[in-house]
HTML snippet that shows the backbone in 3Dmol.js (N, CA, C, O; Angstrom):
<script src="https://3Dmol.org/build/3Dmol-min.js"></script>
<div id="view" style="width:600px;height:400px;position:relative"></div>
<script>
const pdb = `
ATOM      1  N   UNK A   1       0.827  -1.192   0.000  1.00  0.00           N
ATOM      2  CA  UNK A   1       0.000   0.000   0.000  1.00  0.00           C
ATOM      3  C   UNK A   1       0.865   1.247   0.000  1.00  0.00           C
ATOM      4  O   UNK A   1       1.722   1.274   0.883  1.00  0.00           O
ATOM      5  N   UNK A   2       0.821   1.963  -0.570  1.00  0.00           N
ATOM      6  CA  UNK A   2       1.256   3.423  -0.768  1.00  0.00           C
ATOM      7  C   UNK A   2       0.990   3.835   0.424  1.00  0.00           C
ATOM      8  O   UNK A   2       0.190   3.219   1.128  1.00  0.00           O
ATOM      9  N   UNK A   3       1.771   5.219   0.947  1.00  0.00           N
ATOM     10  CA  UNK A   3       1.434   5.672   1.849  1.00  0.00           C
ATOM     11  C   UNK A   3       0.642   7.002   2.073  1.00  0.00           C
ATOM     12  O   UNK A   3       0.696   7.812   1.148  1.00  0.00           O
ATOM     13  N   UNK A   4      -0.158   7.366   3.293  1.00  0.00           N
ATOM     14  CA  UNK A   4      -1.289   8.613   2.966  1.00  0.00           C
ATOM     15  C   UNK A   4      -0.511   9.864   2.173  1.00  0.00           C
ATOM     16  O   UNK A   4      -0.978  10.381   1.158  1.00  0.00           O
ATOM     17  N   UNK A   5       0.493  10.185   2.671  1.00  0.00           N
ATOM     18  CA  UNK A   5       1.536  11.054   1.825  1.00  0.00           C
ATOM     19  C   UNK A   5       1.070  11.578   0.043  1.00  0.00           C
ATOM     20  O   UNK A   5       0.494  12.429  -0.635  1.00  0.00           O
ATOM     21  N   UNK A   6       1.948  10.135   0.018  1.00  0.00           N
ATOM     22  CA  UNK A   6       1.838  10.001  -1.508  1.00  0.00           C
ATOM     23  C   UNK A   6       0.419   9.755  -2.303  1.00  0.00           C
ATOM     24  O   UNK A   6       0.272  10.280  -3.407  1.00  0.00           O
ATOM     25  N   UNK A   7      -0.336   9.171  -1.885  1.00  0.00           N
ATOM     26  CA  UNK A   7      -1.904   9.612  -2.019  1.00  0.00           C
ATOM     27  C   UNK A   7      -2.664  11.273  -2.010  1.00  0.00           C
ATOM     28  O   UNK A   7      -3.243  11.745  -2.988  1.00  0.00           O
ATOM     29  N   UNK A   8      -2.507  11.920  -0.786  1.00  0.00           N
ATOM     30  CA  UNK A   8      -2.588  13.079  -0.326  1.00  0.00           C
ATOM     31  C   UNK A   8      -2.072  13.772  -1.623  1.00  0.00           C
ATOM     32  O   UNK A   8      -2.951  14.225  -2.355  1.00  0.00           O
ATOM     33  N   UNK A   9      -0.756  13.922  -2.020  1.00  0.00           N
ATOM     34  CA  UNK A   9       0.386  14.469  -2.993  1.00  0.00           C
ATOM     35  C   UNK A   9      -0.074  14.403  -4.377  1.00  0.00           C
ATOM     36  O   UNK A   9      -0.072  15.399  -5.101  1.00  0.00           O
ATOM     37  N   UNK A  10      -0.562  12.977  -4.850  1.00  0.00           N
ATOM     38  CA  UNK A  10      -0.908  13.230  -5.958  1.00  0.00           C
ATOM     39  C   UNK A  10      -2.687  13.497  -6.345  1.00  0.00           C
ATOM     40  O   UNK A  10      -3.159  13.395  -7.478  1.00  0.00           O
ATOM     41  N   UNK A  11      -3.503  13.868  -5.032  1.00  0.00           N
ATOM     42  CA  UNK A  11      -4.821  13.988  -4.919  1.00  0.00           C
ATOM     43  C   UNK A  11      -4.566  15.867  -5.099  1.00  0.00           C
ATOM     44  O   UNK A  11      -5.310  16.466  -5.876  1.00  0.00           O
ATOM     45  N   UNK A  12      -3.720  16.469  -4.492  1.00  0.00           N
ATOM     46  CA  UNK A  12      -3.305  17.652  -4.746  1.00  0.00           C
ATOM     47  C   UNK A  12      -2.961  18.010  -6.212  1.00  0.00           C
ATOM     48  O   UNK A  12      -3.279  19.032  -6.821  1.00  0.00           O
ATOM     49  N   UNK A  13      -2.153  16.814  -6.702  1.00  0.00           N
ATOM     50  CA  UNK A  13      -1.858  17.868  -8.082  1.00  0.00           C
ATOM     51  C   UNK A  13      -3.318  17.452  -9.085  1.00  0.00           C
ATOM     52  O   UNK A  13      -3.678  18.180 -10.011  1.00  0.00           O
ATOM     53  N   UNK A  14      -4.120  16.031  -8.661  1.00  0.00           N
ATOM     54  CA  UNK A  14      -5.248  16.417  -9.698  1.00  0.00           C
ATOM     55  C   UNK A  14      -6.439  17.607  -9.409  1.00  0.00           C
ATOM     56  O   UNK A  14      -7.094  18.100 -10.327  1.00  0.00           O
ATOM     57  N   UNK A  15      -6.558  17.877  -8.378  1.00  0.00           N
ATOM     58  CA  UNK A  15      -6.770  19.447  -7.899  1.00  0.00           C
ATOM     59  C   UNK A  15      -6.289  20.812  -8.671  1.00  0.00           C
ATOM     60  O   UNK A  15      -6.923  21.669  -9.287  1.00  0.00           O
ATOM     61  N   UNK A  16      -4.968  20.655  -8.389  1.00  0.00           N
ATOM     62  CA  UNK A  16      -4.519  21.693  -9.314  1.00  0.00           C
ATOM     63  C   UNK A  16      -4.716  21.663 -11.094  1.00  0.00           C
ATOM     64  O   UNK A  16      -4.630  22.630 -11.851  1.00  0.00           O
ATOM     65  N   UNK A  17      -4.955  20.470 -11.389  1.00  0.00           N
ATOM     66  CA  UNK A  17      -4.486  20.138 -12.856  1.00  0.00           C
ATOM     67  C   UNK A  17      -6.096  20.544 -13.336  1.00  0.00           C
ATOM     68  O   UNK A  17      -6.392  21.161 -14.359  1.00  0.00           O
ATOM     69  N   UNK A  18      -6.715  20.198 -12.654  1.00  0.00           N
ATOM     70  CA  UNK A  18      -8.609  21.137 -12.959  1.00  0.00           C
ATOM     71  C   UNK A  18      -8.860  22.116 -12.735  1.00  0.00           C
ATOM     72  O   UNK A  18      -9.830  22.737 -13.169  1.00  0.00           O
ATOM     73  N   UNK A  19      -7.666  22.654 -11.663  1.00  0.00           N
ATOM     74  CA  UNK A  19      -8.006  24.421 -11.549  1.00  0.00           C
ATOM     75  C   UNK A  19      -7.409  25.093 -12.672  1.00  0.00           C
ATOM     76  O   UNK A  19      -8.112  25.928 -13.240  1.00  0.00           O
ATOM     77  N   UNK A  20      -6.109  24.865 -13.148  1.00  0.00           N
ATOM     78  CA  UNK A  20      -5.616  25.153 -14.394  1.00  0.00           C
ATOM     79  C   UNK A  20      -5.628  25.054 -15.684  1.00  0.00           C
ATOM     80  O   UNK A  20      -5.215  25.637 -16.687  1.00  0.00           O
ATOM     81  N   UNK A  21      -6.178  24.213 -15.389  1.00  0.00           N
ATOM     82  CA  UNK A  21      -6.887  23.299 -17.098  1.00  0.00           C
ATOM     83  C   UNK A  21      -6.940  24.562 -18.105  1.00  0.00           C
ATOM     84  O   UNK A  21      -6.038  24.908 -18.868  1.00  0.00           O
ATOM     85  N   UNK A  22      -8.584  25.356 -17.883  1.00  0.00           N
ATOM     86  CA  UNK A  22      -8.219  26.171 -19.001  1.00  0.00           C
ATOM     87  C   UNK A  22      -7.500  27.105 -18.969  1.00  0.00           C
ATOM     88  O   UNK A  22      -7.349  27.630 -20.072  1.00  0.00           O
ATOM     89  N   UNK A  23      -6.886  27.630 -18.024  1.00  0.00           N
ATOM     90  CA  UNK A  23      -6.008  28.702 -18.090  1.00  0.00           C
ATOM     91  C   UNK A  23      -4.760  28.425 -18.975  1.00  0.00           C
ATOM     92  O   UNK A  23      -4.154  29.324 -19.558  1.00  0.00           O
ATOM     93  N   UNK A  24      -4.376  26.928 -19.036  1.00  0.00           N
ATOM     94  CA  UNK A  24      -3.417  26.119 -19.396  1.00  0.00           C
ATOM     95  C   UNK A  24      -3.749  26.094 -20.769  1.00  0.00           C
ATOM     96  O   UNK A  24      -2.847  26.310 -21.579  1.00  0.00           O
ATOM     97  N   UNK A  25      -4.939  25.856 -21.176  1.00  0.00           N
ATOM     98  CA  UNK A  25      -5.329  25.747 -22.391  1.00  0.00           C
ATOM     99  C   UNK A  25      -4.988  27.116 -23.573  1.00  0.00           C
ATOM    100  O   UNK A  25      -4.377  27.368 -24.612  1.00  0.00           O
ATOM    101  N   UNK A  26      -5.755  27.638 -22.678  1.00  0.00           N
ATOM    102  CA  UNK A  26      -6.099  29.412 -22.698  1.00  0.00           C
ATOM    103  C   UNK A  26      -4.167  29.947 -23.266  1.00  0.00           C
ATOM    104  O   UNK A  26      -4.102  30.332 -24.433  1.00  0.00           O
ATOM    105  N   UNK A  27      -3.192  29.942 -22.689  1.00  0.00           N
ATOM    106  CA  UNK A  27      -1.698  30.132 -22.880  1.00  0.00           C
ATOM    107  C   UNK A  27      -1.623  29.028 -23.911  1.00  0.00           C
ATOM    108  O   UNK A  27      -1.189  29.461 -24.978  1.00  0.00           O
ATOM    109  N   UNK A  28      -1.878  27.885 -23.927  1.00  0.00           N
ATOM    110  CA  UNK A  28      -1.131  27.239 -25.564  1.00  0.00           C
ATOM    111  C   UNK A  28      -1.171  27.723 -26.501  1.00  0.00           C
ATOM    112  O   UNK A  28      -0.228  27.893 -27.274  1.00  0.00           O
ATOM    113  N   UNK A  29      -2.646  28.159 -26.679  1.00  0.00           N
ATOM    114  CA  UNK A  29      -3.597  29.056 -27.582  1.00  0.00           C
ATOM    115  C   UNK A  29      -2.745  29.826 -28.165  1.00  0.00           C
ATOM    116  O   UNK A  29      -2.205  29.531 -29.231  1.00  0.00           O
ATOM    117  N   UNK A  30      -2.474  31.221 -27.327  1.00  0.00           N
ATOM    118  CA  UNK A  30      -1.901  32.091 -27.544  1.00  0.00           C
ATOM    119  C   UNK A  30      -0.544  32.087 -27.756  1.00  0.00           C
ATOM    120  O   UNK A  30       0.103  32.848 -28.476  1.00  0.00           O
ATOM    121  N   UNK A  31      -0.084  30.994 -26.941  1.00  0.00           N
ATOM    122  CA  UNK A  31       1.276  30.463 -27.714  1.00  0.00           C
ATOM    123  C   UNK A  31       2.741  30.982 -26.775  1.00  0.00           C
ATOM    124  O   UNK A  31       3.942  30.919 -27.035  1.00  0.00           O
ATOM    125  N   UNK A  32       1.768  31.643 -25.282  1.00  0.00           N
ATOM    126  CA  UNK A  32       2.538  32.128 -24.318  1.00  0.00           C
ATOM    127  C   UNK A  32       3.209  31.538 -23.386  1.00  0.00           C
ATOM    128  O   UNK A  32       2.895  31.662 -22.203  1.00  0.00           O
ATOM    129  N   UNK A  33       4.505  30.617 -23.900  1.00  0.00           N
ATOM    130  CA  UNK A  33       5.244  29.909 -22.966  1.00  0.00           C
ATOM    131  C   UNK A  33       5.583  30.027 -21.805  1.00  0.00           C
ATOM    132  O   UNK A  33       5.522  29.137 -20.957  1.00  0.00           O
ATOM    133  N   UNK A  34       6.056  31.366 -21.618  1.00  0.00           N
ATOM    134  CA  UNK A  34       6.712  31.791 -20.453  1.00  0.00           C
ATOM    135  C   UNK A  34       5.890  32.151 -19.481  1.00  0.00           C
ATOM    136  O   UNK A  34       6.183  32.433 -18.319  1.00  0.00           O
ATOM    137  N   UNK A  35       4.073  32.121 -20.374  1.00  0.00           N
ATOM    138  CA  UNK A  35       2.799  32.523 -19.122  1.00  0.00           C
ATOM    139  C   UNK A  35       2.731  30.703 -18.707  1.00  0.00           C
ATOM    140  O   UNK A  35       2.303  30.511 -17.568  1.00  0.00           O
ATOM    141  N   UNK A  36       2.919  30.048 -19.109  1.00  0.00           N
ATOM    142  CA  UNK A  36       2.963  28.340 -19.215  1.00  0.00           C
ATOM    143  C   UNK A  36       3.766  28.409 -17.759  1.00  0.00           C
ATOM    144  O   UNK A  36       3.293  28.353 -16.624  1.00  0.00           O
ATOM    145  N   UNK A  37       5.354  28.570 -18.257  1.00  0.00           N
ATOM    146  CA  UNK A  37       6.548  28.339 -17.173  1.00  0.00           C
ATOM    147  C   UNK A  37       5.926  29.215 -15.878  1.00  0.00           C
ATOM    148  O   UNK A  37       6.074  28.453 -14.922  1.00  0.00           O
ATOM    149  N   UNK A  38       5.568  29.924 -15.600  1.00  0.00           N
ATOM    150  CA  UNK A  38       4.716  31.051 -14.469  1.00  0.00           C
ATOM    151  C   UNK A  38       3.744  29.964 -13.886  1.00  0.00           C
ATOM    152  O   UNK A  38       3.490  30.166 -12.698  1.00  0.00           O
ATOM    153  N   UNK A  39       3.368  29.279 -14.226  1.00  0.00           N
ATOM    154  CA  UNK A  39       2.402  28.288 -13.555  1.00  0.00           C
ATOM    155  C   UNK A  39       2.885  27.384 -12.887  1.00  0.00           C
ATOM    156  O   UNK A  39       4.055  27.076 -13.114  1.00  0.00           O
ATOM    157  N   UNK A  40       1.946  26.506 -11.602  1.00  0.00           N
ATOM    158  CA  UNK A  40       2.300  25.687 -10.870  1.00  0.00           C
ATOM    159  C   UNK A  40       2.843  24.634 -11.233  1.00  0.00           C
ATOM    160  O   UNK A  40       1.990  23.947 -11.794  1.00  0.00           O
ATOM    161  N   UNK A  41       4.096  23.990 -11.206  1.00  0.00           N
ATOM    162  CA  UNK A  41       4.770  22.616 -12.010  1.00  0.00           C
ATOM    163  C   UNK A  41       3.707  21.709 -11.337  1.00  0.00           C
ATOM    164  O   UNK A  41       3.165  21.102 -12.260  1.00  0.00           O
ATOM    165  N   UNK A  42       3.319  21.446 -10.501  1.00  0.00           N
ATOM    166  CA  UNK A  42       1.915  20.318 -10.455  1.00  0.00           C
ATOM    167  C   UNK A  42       0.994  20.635 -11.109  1.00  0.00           C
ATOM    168  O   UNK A  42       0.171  19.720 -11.118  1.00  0.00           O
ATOM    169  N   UNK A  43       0.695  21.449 -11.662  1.00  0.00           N
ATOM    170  CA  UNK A  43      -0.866  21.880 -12.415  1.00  0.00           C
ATOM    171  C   UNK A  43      -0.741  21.555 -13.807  1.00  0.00           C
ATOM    172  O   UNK A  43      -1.543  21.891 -14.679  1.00  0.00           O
ATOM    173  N   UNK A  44       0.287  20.898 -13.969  1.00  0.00           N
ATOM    174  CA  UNK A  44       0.471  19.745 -15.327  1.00  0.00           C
ATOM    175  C   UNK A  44      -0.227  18.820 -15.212  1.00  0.00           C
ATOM    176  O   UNK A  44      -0.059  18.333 -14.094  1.00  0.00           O
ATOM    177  N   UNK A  45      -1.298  18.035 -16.059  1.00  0.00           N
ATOM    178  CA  UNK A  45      -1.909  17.239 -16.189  1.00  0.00           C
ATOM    179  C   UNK A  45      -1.216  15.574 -16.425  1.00  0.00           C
ATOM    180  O   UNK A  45      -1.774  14.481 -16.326  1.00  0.00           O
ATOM    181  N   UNK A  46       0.404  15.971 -16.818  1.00  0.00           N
ATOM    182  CA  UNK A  46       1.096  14.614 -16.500  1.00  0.00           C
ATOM    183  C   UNK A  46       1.831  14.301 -15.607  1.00  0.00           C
ATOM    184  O   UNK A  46       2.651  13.402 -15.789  1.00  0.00           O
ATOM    185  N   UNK A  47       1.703  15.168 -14.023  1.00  0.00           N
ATOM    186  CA  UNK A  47       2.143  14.853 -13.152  1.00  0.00           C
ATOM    187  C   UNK A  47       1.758  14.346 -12.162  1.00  0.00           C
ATOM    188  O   UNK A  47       2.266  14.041 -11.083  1.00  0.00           O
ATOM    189  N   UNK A  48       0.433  14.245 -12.781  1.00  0.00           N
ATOM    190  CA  UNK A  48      -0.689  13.138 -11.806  1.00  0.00           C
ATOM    191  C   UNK A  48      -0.492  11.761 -12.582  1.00  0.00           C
ATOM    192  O   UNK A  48      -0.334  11.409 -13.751  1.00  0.00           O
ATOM    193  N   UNK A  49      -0.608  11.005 -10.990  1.00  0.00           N
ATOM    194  CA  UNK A  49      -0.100   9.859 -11.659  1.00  0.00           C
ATOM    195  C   UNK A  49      -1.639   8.874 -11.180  1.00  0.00           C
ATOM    196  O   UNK A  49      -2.507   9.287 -10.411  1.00  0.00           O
ATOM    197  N   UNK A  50      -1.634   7.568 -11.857  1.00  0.00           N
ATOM    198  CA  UNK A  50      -2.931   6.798 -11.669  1.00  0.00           C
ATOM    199  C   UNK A  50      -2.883   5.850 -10.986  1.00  0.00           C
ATOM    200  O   UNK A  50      -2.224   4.853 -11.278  1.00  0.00           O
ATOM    201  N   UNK A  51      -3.698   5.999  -9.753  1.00  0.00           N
ATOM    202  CA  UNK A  51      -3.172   4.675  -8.972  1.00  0.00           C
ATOM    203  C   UNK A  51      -4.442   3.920  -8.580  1.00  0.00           C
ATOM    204  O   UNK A  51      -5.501   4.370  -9.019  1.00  0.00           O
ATOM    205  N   UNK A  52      -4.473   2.802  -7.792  1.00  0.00           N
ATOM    206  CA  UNK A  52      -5.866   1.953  -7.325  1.00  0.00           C
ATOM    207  C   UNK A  52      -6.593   2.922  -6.404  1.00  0.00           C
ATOM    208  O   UNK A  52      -6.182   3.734  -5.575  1.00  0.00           O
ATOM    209  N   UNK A  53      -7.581   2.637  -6.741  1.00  0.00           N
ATOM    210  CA  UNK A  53      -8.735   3.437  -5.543  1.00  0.00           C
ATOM    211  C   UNK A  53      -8.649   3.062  -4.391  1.00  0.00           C
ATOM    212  O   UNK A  53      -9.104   3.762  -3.485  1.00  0.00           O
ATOM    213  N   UNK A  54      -7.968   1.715  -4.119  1.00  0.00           N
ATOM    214  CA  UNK A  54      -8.029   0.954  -2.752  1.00  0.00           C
ATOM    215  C   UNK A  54      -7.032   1.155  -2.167  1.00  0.00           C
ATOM    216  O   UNK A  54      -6.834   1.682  -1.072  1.00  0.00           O
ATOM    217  N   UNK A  55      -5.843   0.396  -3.476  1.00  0.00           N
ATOM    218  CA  UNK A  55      -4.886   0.833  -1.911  1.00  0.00           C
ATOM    219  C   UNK A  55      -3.713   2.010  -2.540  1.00  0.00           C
ATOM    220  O   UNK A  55      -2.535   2.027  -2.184  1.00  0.00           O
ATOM    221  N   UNK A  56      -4.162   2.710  -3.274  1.00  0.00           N
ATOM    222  CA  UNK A  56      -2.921   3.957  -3.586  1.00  0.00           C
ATOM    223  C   UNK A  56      -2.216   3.496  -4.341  1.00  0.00           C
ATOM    224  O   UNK A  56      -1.553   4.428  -4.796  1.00  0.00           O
ATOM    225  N   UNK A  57      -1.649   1.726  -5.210  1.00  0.00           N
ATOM    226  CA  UNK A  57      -0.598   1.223  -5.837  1.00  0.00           C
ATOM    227  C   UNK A  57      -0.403   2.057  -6.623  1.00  0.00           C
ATOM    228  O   UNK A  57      -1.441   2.655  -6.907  1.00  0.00           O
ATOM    229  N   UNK A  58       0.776   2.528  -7.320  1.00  0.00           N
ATOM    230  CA  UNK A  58       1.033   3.250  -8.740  1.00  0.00           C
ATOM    231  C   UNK A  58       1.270   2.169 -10.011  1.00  0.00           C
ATOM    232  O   UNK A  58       1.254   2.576 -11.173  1.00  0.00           O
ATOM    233  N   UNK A  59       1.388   1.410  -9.834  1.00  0.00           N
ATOM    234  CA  UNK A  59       1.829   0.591 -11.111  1.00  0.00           C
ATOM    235  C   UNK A  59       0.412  -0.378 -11.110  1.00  0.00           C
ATOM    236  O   UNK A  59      -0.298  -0.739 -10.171  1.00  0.00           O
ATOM    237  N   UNK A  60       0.328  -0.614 -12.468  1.00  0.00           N
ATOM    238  CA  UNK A  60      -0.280  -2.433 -12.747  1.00  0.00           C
ATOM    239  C   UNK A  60      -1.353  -1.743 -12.211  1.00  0.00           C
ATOM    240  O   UNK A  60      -1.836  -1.868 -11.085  1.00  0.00           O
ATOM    241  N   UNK A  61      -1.715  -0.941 -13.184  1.00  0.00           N
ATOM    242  CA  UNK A  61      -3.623  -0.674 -13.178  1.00  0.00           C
ATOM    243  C   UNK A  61      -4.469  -0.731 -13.987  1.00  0.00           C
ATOM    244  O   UNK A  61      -3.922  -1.212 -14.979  1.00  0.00           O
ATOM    245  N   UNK A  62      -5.772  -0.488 -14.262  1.00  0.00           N
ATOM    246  CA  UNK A  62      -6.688  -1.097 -15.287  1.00  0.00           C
ATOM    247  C   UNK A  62      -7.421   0.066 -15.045  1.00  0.00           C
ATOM    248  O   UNK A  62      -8.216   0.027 -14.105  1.00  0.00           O
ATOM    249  N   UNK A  63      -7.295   1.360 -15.868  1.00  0.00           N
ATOM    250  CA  UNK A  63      -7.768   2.271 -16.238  1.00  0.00           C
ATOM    251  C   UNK A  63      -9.155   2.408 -15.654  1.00  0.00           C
ATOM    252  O   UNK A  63      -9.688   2.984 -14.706  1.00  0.00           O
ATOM    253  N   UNK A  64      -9.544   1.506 -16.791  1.00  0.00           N
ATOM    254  CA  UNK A  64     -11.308   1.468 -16.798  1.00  0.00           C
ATOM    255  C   UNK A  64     -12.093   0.783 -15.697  1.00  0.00           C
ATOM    256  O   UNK A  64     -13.316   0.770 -15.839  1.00  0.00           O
ATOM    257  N   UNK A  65     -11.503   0.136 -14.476  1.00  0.00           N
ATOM    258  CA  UNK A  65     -11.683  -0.317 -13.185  1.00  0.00           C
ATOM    259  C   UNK A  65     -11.293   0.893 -11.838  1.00  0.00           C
ATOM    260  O   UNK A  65     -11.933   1.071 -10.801  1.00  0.00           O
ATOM    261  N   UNK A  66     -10.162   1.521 -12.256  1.00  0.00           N
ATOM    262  CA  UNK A  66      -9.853   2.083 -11.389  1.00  0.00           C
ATOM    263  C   UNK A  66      -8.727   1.510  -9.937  1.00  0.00           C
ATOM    264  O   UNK A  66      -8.553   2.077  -8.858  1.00  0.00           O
ATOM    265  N   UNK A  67      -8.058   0.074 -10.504  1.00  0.00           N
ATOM    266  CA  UNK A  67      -8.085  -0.330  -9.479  1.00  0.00           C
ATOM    267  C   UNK A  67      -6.434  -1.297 -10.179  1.00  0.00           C
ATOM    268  O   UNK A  67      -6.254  -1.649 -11.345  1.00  0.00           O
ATOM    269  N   UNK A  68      -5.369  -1.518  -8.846  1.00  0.00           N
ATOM    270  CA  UNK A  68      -4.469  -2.166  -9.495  1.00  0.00           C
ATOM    271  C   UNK A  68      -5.058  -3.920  -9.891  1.00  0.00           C
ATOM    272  O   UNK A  68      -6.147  -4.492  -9.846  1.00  0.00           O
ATOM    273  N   UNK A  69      -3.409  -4.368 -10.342  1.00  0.00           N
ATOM    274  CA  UNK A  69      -4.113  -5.997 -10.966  1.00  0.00           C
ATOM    275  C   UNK A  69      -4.601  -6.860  -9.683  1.00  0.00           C
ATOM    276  O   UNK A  69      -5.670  -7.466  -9.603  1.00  0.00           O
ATOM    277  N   UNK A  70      -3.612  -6.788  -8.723  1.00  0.00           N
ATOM    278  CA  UNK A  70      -4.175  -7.264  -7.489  1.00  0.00           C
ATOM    279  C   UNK A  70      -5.357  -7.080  -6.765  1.00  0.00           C
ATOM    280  O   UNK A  70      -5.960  -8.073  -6.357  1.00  0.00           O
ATOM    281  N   UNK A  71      -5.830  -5.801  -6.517  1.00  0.00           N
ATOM    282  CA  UNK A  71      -6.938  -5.750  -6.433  1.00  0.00           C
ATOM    283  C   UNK A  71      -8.219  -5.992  -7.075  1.00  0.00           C
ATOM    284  O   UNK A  71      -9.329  -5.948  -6.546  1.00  0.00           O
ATOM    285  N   UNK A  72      -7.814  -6.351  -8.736  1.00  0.00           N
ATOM    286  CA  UNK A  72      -8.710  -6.446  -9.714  1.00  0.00           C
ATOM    287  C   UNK A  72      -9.002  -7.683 -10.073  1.00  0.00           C
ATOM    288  O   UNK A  72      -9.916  -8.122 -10.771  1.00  0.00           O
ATOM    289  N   UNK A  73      -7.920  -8.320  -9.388  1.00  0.00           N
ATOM    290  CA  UNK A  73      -8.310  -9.788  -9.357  1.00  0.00           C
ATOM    291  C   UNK A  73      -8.623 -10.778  -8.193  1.00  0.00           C
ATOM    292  O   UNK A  73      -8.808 -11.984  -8.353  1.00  0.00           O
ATOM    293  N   UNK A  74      -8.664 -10.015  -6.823  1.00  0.00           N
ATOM    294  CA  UNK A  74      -8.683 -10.108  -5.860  1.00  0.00           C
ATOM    295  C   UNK A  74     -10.766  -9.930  -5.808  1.00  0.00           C
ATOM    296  O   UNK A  74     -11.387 -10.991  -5.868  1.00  0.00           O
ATOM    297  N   UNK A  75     -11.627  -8.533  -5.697  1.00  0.00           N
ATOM    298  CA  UNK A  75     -12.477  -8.017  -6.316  1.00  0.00           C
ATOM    299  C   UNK A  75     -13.407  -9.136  -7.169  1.00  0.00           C
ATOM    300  O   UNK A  75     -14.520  -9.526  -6.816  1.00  0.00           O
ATOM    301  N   UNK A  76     -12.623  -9.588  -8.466  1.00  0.00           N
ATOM    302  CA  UNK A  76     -13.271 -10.232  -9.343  1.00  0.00           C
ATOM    303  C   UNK A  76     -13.338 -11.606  -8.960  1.00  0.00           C
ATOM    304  O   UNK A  76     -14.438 -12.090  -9.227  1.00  0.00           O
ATOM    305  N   UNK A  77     -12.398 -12.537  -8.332  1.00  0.00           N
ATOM    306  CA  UNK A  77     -12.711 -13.815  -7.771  1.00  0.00           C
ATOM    307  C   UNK A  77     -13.848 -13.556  -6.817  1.00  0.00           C
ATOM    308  O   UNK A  77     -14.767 -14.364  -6.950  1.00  0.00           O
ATOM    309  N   UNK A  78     -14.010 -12.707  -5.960  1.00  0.00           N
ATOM    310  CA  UNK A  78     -14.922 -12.552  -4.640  1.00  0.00           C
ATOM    311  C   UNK A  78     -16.522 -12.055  -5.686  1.00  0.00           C
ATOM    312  O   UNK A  78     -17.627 -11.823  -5.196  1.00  0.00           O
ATOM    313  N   UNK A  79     -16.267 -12.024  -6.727  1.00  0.00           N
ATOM    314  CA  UNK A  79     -17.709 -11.125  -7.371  1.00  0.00           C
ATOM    315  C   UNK A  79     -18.249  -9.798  -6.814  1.00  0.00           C
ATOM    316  O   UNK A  79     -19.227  -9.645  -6.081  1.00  0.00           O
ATOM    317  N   UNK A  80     -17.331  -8.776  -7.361  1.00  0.00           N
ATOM    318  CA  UNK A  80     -17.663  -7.349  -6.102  1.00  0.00           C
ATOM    319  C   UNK A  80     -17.367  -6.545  -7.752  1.00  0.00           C
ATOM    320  O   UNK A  80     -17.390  -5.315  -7.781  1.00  0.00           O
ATOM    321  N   UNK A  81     -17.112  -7.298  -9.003  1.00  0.00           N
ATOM    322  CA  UNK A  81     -17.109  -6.621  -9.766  1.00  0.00           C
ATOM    323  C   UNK A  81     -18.066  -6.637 -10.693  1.00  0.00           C
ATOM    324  O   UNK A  81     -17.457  -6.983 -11.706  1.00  0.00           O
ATOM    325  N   UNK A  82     -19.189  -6.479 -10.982  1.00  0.00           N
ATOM    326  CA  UNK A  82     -19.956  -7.207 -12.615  1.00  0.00           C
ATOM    327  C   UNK A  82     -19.626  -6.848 -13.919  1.00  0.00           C
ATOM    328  O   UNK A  82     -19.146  -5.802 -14.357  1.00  0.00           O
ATOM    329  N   UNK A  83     -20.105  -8.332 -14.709  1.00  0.00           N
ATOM    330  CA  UNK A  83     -19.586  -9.109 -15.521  1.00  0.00           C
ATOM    331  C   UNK A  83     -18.087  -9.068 -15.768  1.00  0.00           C
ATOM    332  O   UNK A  83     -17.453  -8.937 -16.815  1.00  0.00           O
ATOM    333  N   UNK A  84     -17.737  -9.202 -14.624  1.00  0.00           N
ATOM    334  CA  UNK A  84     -15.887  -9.825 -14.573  1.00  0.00           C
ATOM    335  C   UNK A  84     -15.991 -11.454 -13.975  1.00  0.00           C
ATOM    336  O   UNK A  84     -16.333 -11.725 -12.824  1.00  0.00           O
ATOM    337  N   UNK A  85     -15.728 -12.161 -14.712  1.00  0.00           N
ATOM    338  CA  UNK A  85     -15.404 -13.832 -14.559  1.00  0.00           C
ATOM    339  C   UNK A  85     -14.081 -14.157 -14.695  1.00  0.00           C
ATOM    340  O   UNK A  85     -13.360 -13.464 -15.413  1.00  0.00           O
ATOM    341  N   UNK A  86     -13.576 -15.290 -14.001  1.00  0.00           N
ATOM    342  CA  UNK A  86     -12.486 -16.110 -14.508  1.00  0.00           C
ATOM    343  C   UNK A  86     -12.577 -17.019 -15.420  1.00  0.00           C
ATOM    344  O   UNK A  86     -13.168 -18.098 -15.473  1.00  0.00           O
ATOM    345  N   UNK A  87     -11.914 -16.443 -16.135  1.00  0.00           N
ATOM    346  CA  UNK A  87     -11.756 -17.660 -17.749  1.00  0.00           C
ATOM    347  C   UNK A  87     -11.682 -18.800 -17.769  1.00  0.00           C
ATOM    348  O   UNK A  87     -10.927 -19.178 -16.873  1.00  0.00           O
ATOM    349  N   UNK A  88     -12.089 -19.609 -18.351  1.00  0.00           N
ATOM    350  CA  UNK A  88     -12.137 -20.986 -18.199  1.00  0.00           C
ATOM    351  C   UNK A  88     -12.229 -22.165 -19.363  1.00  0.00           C
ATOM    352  O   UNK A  88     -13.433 -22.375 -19.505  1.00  0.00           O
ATOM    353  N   UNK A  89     -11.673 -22.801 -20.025  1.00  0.00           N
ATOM    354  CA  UNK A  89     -11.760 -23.443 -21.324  1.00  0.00           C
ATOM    355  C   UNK A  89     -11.111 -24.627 -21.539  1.00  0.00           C
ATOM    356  O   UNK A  89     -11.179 -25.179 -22.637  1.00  0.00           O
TER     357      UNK A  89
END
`;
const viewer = $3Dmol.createViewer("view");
viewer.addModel(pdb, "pdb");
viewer.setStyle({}, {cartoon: {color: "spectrum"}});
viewer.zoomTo();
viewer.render();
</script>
């Protein structure tokens, strides 16, 4: 498990990365770099990073679950996910 820290840390920069969004947008536009560099280095939209909803992991996640592989397969044996099965043939 990640720790509250690093959870906390990157729950902050997707905060920032929606407060800036269009302002961010707004400077590409215009083509104003140096109004770009003036902005918060977390309020980059690739400095948020994607982790499990459960336990904070950063790696080995499944986008469209929200959740790392461990937990996603952990979840899906117990049936807490629908229509997720184990394969069988």
């Amino acid at each position: 498990m990640a720790t509250k820290a690093v959870v906390a840390r990157n729950e902050k920069r997707k905060r920032l990365a929606d407060k800036y969004a269009a302002k961010r947008e707004e400077l590409k536009a215009m083509g104003d770099y140096m109004g770009l560099q003036k902005l918060p280095r977390n309020s980059a939209p690739t400095r948020v990073r994607i982790r499990c909803s459960v336990t904070g992991r950063g790696r080995g996640n499944f986008r469209k679950f929200g959740l790392c592989r461990n937990m996603f397969r952990q979840m899906a044996l117990e049936g807490k996910i629908p229509g997720v099965r184990k394969a069988s043939w």
